[in-house]
C-alpha positions in Angstrom: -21.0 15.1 35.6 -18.4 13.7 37.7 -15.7 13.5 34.9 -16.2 17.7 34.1 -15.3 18.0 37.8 -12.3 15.6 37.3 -11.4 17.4 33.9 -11.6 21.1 36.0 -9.9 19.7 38.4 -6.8 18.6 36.3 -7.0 22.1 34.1 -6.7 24.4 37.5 -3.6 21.7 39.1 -2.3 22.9 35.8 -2.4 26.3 36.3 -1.4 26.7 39.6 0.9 24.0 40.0 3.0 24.3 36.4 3.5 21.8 34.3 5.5 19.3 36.2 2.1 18.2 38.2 0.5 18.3 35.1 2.9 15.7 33.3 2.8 13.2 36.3 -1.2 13.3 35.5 -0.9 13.1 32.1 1.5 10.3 32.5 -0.7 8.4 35.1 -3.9 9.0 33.5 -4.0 5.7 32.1 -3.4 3.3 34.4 -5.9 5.7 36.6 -8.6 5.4 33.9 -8.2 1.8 33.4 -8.7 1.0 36.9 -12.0 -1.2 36.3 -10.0 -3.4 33.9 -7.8 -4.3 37.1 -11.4 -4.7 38.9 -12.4 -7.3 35.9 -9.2 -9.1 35.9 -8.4 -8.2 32.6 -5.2 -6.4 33.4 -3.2 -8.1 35.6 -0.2 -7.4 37.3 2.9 -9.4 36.5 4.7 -10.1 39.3 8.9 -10.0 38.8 10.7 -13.2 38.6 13.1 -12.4 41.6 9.5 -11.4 43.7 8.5 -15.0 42.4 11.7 -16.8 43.9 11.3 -15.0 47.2 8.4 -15.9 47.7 9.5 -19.9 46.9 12.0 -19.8 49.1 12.7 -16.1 51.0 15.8 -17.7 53.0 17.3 -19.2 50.0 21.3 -19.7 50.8 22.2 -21.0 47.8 25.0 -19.5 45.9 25.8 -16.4 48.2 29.0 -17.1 49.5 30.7 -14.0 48.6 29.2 -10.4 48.9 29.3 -9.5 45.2 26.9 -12.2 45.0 24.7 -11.1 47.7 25.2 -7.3 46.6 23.8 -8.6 43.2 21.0 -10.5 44.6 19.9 -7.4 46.2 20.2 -5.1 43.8 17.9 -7.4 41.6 15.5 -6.9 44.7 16.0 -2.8 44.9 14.8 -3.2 41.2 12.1 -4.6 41.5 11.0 -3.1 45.0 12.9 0.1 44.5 15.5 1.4 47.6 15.3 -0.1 50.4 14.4 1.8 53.9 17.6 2.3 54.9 18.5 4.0 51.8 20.0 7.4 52.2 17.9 10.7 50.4 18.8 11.4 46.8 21.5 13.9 46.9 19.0 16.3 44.6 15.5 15.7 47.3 12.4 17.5 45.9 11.6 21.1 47.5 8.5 21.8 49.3 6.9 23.2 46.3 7.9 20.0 44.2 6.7 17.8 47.3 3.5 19.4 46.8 2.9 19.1 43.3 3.8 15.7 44.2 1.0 15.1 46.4 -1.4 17.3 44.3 -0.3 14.8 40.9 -1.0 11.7 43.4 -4.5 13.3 44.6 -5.7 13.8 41.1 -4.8 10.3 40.1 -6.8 9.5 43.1 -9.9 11.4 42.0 -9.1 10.0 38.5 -9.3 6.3 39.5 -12.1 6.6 41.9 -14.1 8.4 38.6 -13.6 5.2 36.7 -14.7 2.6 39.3 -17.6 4.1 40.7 -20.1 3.2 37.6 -19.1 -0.2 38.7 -21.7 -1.6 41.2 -21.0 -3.7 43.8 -17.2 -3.3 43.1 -15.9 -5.3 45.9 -18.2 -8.8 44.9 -17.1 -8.2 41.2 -13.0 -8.2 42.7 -13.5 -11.1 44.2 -16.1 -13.2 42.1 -13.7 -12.3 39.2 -10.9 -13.4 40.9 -9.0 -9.9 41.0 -9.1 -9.4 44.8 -7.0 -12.8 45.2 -4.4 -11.2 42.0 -3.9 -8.2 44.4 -3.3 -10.4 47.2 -0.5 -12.8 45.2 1.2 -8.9 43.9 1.1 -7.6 47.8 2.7 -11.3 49.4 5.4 -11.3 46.3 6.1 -7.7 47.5 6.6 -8.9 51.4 8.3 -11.9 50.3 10.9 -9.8 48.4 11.2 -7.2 51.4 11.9 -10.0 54.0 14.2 -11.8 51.4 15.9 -8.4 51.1 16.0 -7.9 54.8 17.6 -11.4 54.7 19.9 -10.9 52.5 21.6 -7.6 54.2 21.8 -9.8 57.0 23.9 -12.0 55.6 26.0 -9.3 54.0 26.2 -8.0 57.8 27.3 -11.2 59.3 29.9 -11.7 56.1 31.2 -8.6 56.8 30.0 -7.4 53.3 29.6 -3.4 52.0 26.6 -2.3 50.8 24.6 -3.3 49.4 25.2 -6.1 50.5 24.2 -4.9 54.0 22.6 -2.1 54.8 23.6 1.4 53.7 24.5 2.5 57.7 26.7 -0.6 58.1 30.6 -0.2 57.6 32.2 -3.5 57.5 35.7 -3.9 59.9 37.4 -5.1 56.9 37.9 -8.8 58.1 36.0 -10.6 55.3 38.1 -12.9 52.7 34.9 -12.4 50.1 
């Protein structure tokens, strides 16, 4: 019963929203639907390499003497994390309308996910007896690790007297660094 209302539900956000909506459901129908395999810890998420090293060691020095290296080192960061905060808008921002297919898309997926996991019973005892709920704990520290490392990092670039990215996009160096 609760699928048909999910299945409406993505037919009229079709209709009234176009198609855009409509293809950011269809591409995040799966990993929506597949939600419980998350909940079984049989999909994991893999945690990035440069998430991994942050998390060793977020005030690493090593090897960032010059700003192309730090610039480098946090542009492996904004790919993994995506931009930073202090990140300027895309030139080409979304209009209300696509803002609100946007939000539409992201409720769906919502409804979508929440479909899936309800037949599971006592959903929160299966996370953690099967060790899920301590996966999504390493993913979320790996992602704070890198953010701090990140924020670090611009620091650095600051105090070097670096561009960005190797500081932070608001930050316009007096042109007295030898790196």
């Amino acid at each position: 019963m609760q699928w048909r209302s999910v299945l409406l539900s993505i037919s009229v956000l079709a209709l009234l929203t176009g198609c855009s909506a409509a293809r950011q459901v269809g591409a995040g129908f799966g990993d929506a639907a597949t939600q419980p395999l998350v909940d079984l810890n049989v999909r994991r998420d893999l945690i990035p390499t440069v998430l991994r090293q942050a998390q060793a060691n977020p005030y690493d020095r090593r090897n960032l003497s010059q700003c192309t290296t730090i610039g480098a080192e946090v542009a492996r960061l904004d790919e993994a994390l995506g931009p930073d905060r202090d990140e300027p808008p895309a030139p080409d921002s979304p209009t209300l309308n696509e803002r609100a297919q946007d939000a539409l898309a992201e409720a769906m997926l919502d409804a979508i996910r929440d479909a899936a996991t309800d037949f599971i019973p006592y959903r929160s005892w299966i996370r953690q007896l099967t060790g899920a709920q301590a996966r999504s704990k390493a993913v979320q520290d790996a992602i704070e690790a890198g953010r701090l490392r990140r924020a670090f990092l611009k620091g650095l670039g600051m105090r070097a007297d670096c561009s960005p990215p190797a500081s932070p996009a608001w930050f316009r160096p007096t042109g007295r660094s030898q790196r």
